[in-house]
LOPANU-445985 format. One record per residue (C-alpha): x, y, z. Coordinates in steps of 0.1 Angstrom, whole numbers, plus 5000, padded with zeros to 4 digits. Example, Ala and Ser with C-alpha at 12.3 -4.5 7.8 and 13.67 -1.06 7.14 Angstrom:
2
512349555078/513749895071/
REM end
This chain:
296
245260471693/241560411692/238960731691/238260911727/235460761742/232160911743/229360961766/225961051763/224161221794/220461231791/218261411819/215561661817/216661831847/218762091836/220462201872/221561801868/223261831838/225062151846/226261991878/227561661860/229561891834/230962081859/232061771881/233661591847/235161881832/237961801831/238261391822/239561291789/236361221767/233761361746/230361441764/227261491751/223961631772/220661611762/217561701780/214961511758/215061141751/213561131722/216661381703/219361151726/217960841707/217861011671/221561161680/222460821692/221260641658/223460861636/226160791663/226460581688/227960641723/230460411741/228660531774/224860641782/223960761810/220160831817/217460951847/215060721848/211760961851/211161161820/208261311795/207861091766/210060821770/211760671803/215460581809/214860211809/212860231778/215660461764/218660221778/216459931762/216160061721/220260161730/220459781747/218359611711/220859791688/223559901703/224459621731/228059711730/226960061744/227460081786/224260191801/223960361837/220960511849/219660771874/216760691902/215260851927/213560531933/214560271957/211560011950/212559661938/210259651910/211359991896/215659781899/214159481882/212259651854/215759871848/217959511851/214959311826/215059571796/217659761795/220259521808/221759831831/225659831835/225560051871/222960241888/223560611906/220760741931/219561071933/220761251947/223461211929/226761251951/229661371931/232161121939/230460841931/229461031898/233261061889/234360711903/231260521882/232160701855/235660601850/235360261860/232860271830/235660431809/238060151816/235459901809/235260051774/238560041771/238859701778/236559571755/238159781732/240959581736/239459281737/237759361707/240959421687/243059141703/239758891690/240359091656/244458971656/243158631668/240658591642/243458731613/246058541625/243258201625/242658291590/246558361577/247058011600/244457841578/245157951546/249157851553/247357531565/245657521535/248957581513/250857371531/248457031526/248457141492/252057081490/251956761510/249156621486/251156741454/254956601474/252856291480/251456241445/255156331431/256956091454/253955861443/254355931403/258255891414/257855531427/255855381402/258655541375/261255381395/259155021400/258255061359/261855141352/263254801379/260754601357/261554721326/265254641332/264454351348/262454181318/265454311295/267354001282/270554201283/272254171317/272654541330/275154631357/275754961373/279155041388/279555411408/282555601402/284155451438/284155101417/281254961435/278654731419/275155001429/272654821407/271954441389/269454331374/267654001368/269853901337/272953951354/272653671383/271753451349/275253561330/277253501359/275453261379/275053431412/272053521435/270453861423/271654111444/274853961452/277154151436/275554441446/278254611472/281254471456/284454611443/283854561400/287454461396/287054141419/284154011404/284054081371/286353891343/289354081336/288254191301/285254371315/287554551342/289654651319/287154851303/285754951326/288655121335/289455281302/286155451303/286255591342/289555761321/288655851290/284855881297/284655761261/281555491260/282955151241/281854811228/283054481231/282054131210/283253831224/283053491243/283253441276/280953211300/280852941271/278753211252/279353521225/278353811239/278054161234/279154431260/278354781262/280455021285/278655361288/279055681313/275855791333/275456081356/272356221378/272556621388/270056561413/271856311435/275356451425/276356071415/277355901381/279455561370/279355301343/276755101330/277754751316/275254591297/275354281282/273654051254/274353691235/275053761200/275153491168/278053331170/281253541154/284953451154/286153791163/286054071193/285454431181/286254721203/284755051192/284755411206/281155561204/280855781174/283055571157/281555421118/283655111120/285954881137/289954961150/292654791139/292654681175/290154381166/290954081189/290753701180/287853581208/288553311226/
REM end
């Protein structure tokens, strides 16, 4: 809860300021009385007053110059004034410098004392309230813009990863492309998931064409074979060989990727100098089975 407010009475009429303590004796704030303007403005500078009330004629210094040094610094302060003056100039000049929140004419009824007074109270408290909601607003702006802040920051670095990300995959499709070995991926359902250029060369086929396709209907039935030995064994193997009019040398291995949960086979294949035999080898293995096969 915020402090209780205060009000500041300033009159050098002292019957006046024993009759306004006595008629707001008992509301809820802390009152101050003064009968010198001078020692209300110096009490007023060390602390200042939520509410200043002040007659207007006085030795040394008048109300509306009083409510105007409190209106220069202060401005938050409410200011009322006392008058026993009805004259339009005397209203103006009050309204012109000191910016004056109500007036009360003397003499001063005690109702309309009371009533001015806490209407001026719940002003207070409303720009008190004001005040504090603009202080949430303005934190919660700030907290808003630095998570706006944090948050383009993540775009701009998910932007230049996904970037960094597609060039590596557009280096690694022309890498593989430009590779004289035809390389064929085949996912563990036995579908063809990636060809590249080489491959429509070796089996004479549109790039891209195989891609969808069950391995064991496309592929020559020594490939599929191995294929299947390694989706069982997960053993990577070698074959040497000719098929397509051409010795060639195949290449069966496992692959795997955590991120996308998926993994297969990976055929690749090159021409190799011509060779009357067909070696099959395990991988980790120095030399050649006994299994050897005559190519044909």
């Amino acid at each position: 809860m915020g402090h209780k407010i205060r009000v500041m009475f300033v009159d050098d009429e002292a019957n006046i300021l024993s009759m306004i303590r006595r008629v707001l004796r008992h509301e809820p704030w802390e009152i101050e009385y003064y009968n010198n303007p001078q020692e209300a403005w110096q009490a007023i500078q060390k602390k200042p007053v939520d509410i200043l009330v002040s007659d207007h004629r006085m030795e040394g210094m008048n109300g509306v110059e009083l409510l105007a040094r409190v209106k220069a610094t202060y401005p938050e302060t409410l200011r009322i004034i006392f008058s026993g003056y009805s004259e339009v100039s005397t209203l103006t000049e009050a309204i012109n410098k000191g910016h004056i929140y109500k007036f009360i004419h003397k003499p001063i009824k005690e109702d309309e004392l009371r009533l001015t007074l806490r209407r001026a109270a719940e002003n207070v408290m409303l720009m008190r309230e004001n005040q504090a909601l603009a202080e949430k607003i303005k934190a919660q702006n700030e907290e808003l813009r630095q998570l706006n802040e944090e948050l383009e920051a993540r775009i701009e670095q998910r932007t230049r990863d996904l970037y960094l990300r597609q060039k590596a995959l557009e280096t690694a499709q022309a890498i593989l492309d430009s590779l004289p070995a035809a390389v064929l991926g085949i996912g563990m359902d036995g579908l063809i998931v990636y060809c590249n250029t080489a491959v429509s060369q070796l089996f004479d086929v549109q790039q891209g064409e195989l891609l969808g396709q069950s391995y064991d209907e496309v592929l020559p039935r020594v490939f599929v074979e191995f294929v299947q030995k390694v989706m069982k064994d997960g053993n990577s193997k070698t074959w040497q060989g000719r098929l397509f009019d051409q010795p060639l040398f195949a290449q069966f291995n496992t692959f795997s990727s955590e991120s996308s949960n998926t993994g297969g086979i990976v055929l690749s294949v090159i021409c190799y100098p011509e060779s009357d035999t067909a070696t099959v080898m395990d991988e980790g293995e120095s030399g050649p089975k006994n299994n050897m096969r005559q190519c044909r």
